[in-house]
C-alpha positions in Angstrom: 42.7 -42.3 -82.5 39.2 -42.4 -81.0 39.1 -40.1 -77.9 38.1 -42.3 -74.8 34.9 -40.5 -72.5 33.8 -41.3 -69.3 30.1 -41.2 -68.2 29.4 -41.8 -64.4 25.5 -43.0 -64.1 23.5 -42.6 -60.9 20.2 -43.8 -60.8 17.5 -41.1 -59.9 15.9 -43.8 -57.4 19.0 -44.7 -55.6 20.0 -40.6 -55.7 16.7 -40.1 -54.0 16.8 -42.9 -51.4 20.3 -41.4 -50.5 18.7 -37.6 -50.0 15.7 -39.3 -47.9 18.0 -40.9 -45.4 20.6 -37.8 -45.0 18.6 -34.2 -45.7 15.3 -35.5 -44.0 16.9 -36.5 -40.7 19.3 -34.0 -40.9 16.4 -31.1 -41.3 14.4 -32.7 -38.8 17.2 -32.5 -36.2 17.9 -28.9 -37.5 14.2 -28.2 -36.7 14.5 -29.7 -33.3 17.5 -27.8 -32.2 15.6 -24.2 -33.0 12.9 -25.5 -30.8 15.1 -26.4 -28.1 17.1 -23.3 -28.8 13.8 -21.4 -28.6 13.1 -22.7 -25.5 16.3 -22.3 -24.0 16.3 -18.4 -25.0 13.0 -18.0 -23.3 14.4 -19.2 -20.5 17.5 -17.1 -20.2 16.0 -14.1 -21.3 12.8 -14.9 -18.7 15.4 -15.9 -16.5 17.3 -12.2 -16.8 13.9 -10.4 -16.4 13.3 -12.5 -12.7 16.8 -11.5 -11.9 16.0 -7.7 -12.4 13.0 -8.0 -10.8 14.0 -9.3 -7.9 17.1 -7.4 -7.8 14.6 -4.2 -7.8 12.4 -5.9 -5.4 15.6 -5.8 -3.0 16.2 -2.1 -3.4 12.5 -1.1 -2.8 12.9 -3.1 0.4 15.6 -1.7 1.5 14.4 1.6 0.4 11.6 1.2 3.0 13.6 -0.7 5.6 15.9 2.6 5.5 13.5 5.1 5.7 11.8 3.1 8.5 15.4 3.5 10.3 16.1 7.0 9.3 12.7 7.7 11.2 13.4 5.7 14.1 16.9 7.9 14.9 15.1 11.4 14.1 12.4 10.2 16.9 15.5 9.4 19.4 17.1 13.1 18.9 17.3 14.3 22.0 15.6 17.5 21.0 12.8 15.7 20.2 13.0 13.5 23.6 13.2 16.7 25.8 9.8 18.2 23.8 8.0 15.3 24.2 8.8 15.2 28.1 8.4 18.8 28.4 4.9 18.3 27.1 3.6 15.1 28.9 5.1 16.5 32.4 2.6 19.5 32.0 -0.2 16.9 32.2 0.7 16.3 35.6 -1.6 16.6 38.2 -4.4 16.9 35.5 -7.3 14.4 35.0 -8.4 13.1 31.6 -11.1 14.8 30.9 -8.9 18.0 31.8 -6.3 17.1 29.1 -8.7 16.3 26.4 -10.4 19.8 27.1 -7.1 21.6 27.1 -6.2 19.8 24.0 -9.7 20.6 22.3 -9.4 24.3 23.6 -5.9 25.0 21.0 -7.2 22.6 18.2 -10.6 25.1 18.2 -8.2 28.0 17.6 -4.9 25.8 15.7 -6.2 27.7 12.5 -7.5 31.0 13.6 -5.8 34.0 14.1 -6.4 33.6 17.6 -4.2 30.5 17.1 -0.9 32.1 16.0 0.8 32.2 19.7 -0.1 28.3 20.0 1.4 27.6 16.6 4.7 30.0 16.9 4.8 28.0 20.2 5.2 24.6 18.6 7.1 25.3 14.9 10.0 27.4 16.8 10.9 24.9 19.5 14.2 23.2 19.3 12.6 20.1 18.3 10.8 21.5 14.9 14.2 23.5 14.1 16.1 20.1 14.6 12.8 18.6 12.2 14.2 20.8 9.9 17.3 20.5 9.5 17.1 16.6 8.9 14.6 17.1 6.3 16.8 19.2 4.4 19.0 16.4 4.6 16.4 13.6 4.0 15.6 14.3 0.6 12.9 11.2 0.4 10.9 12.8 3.4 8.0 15.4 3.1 7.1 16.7 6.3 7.2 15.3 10.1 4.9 15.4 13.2 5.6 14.7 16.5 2.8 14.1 19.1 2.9 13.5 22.9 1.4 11.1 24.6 -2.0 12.2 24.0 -1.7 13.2 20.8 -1.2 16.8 20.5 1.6 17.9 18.2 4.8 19.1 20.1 7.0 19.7 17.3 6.7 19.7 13.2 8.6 20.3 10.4 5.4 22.1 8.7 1.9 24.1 10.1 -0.1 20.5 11.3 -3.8 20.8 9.7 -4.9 19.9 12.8 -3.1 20.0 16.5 -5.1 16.9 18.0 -3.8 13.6 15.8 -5.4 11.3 18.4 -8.5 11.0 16.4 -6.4 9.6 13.1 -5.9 6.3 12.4 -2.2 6.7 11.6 -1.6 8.0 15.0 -3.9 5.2 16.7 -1.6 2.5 15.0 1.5 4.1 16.4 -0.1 4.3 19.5 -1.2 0.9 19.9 -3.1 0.8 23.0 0.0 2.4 24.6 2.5 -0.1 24.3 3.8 2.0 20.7 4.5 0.7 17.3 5.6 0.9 14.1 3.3 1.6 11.4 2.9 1.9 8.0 0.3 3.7 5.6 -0.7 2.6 2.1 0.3 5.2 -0.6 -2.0 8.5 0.2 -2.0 12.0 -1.5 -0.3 15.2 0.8 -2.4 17.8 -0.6 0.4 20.6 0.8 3.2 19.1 -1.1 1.3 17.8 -4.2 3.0 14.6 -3.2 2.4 10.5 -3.3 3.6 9.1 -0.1 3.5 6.9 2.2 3.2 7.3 5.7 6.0 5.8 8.5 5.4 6.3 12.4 7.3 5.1 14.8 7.0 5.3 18.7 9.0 8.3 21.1 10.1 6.1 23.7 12.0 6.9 26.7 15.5 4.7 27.5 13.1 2.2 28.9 11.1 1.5 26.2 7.7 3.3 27.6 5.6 4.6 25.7 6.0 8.7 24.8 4.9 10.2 22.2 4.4 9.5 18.4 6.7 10.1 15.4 5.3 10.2 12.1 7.2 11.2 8.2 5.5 11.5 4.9 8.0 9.5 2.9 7.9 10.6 -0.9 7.1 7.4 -3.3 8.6 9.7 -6.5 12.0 8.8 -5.0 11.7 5.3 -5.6 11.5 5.9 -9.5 15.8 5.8 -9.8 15.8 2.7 -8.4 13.3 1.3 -11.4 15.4 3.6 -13.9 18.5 1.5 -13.2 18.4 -1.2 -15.4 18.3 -1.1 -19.3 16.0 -3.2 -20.9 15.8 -2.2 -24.6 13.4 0.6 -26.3 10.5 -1.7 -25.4 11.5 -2.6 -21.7 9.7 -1.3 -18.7 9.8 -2.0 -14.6 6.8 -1.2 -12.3 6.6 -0.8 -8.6 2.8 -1.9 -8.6 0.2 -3.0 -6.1 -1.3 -6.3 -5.9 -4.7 -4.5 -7.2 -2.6 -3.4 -10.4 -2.6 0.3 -9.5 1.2 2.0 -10.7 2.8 3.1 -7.5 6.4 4.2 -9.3 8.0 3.4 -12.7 10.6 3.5 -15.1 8.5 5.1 -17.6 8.5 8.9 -17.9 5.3 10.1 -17.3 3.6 7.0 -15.5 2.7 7.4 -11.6 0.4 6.5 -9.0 -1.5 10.1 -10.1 -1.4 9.3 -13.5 -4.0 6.8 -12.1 -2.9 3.9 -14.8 -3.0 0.2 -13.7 -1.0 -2.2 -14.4 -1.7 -4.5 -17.5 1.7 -6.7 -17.0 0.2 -7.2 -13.0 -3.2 -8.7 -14.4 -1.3 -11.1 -16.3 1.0 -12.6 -13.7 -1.4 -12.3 -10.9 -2.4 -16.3 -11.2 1.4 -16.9 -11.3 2.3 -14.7 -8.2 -0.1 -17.3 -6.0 1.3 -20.4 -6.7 4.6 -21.5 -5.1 5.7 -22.5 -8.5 5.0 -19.4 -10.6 7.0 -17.3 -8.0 10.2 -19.8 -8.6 10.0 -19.7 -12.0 9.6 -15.6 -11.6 8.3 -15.1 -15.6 5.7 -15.7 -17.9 5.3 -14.7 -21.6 1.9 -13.2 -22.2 -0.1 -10.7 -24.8 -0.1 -7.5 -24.4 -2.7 -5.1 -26.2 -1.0 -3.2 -28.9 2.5 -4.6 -27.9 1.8 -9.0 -28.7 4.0 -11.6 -26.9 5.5 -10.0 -24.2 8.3 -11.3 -21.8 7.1 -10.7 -17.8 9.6 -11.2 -14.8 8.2 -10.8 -11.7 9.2 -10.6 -8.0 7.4 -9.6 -4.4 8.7 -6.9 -2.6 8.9 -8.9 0.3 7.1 -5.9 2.6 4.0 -7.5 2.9 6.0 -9.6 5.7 6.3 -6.4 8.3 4.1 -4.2 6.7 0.2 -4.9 6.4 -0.4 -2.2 4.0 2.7 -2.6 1.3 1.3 -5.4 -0.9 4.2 -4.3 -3.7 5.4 -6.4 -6.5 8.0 -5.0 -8.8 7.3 -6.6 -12.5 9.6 -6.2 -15.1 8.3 -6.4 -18.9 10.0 -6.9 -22.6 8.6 -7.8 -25.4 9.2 -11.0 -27.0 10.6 -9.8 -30.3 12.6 -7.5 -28.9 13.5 -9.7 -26.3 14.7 -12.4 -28.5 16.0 -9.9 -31.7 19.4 -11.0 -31.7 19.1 -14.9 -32.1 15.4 -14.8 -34.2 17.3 -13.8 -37.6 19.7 -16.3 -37.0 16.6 -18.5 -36.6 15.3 -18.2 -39.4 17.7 -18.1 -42.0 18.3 -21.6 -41.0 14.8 -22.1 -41.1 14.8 -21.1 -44.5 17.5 -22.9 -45.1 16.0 -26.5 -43.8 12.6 -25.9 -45.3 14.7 -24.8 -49.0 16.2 -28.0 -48.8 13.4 -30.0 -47.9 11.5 -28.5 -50.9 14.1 -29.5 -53.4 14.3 -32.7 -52.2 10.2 -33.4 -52.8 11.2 -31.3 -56.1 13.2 -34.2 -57.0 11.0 -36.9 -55.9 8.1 -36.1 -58.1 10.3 -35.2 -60.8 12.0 -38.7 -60.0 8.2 -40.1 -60.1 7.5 -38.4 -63.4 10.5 -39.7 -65.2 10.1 -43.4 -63.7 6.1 -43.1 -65.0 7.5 -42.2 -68.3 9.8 -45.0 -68.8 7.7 -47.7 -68.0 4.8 -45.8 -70.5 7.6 -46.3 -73.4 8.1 -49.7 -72.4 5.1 -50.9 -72.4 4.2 -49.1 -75.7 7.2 -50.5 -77.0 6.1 -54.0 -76.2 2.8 -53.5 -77.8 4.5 -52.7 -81.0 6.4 -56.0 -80.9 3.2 -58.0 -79.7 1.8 -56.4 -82.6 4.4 -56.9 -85.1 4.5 -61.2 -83.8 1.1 -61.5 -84.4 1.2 -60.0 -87.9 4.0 -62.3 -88.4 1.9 -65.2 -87.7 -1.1 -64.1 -89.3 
């Protein structure tokens, strides 16, 4: 008995129409979604980096804010009060051309030998012992002067350089015309302490708010690098306490300081951003870096610039891209791969398709030559 066989024909051209219509619009979609995918990781990675920064922009605020309060109760101690008195009530009776000479006689001597008795005078008092003791608490402060009301230093936590501080421009800013204020300094070098710091004064005043003396810290920038170590951001990650010029005031990266006198390559890049409304909403930008390539850049404002004329600080926060995105890209491109694999085999098909339709019709029409041929031989 004849065995029975079945054969299940598809046409190659209807096989191909039916790939065109499913794998082309299906890759096409497939390449869409990466995009969008792309996109939307940019996003929420560029969106994590604004977070930190700004998060780190809030601590270096508050940071400042602090140490501007810490300062403000040291200069109410009532040790410090009572020397400050002490020393404007020996003005009395005196005219001011006698207290600018009395003052110029000790800062002639302040750092001569002939000085000493004026110096003990000053760095024993109550006041500079009390000094003391909160800077051994006050682990972000250098060293503290206080002036009277003319500017002559009543009590310190260290030998002053010089005794008169009226001719400074620190101490004319806390002065103010004598109505007192607070004031700020941009980041400056203390020689004695090998130190960055920046500089806080604050008016003495007396319960009634006049005017008495000056109060003025050397706060310690190097404390502000914990706050940038906090968050982790990968072996490529990095966050900077810059200025607006680009100069490094503090950062995450061991080694990298306001001394080390590098600036800022991530602050050149997002300085256009930082001056338009919208670039500081959307808080990131994705730029090239030299030797590092696409890098991710969050960015925030310290917010100081508001109180403080001289703290243009912008903390910027800084990834780069294919670190940034690792754990999605091979994801990415194995379906990538996969798409562009399948749109290969289906053109693969098509010209073979093409190929074998060119070749049937070339047998058929040799095939009708023959029998053309073979007719007219007939007839002849």
């Amino acid at each position: 008995m004849p065995k029975e066989s079945f054969e299940f024909h598809l046409p190659f051209r209807k096989m191909l129409i039916g790939l065109l219509i499913t794998v082309v619009p299906i890759n096409l979609v497939v390449l869409y979604s990466i995009t969008e995918s792309s996109n939307s990781i940019e996003q929420s990675v560029g969106g994590h980096l604004r977070e930190t920064s700004q998060s780190l922009a809030r601590e270096t605020a508050a940071f400042i804010h602090d140490s501007v309060l810490a300062a403000s109760l040291m200069a109410a101690d009532s040790a410090v009060l009572d020397a400050v008195k002490e020393a404007n009530s020996a003005y009395a009776g005196f005219s001011d051309e006698a207290v600018a000479a009395r003052i110029e006689s000790i800062e002639a001597v302040w750092n001569k030998p002939s000085g000493e008795a004026a110096v003990r005078r000053v760095s024993s008092n109550r006041a500079s012992d009390s000094l003391r003791r909160k800077l051994a608490l006050a682990q972000n402060f250098l060293r503290i002067t206080v002036t009277d009301q003319n500017g002559a230093t009543v009590a310190a936590s260290n030998k002053t350089i010089d005794y008169n501080q009226a001719d400074e421009d620190y101490w004319q800013k806390i002065y103010a015309e004598g109505r007192g204020a607070i004031s700020l300094t941009d980041v400056l070098y203390d020689e004695a302490t090998l130190s960055n710091y920046i500089g806080i004064g604050v008016p003495v005043v007396d319960h009634d708010g006049s005017f008495l003396g000056t109060f003025d810290a050397l706060v310690d920038v190097s404390t502000l690098t914990p706050i940038l170590t906090q968050p982790h951001l990968g072996d490529s990650g990095r966050a900077l306490l810059v200025k607006r010029d680009g100069a490094i005031i503090a950062s995450s990266v061991e080694g990298v300081t306001l001394s080390s006198g590098m600036m800022s390559q991530e602050m050149a890049a997002v300085t256009d951003a930082l001056s338009t409304l919208q670039g500081r909403q959307i808080g990131y930008i994705e730029a090239g870096m030299p030797g590092e390539g696409d890098t991710l850049i969050g960015f925030a404002d310290t917010g100081l610039l508001d109180d403080y004329s001289e703290l243009q600080w912008v903390v910027v926060v800084a990834q780069r891209s294919a670190e940034a995105f690792a754990p999605v890209l091979r994801t990415q491109r194995l379906t990538m791969g996969i798409a562009f694999t399948a749109m290969a085999c289906v053109v693969l098909f098509a010209v073979y398709v093409s190929l074998h339709r060119k070749s049937e019709i070339d047998e058929i029409e040799e095939e009708m030559s023959r029998i053309g041929d073979s007719v007219k031989s007939e007839q002849g």
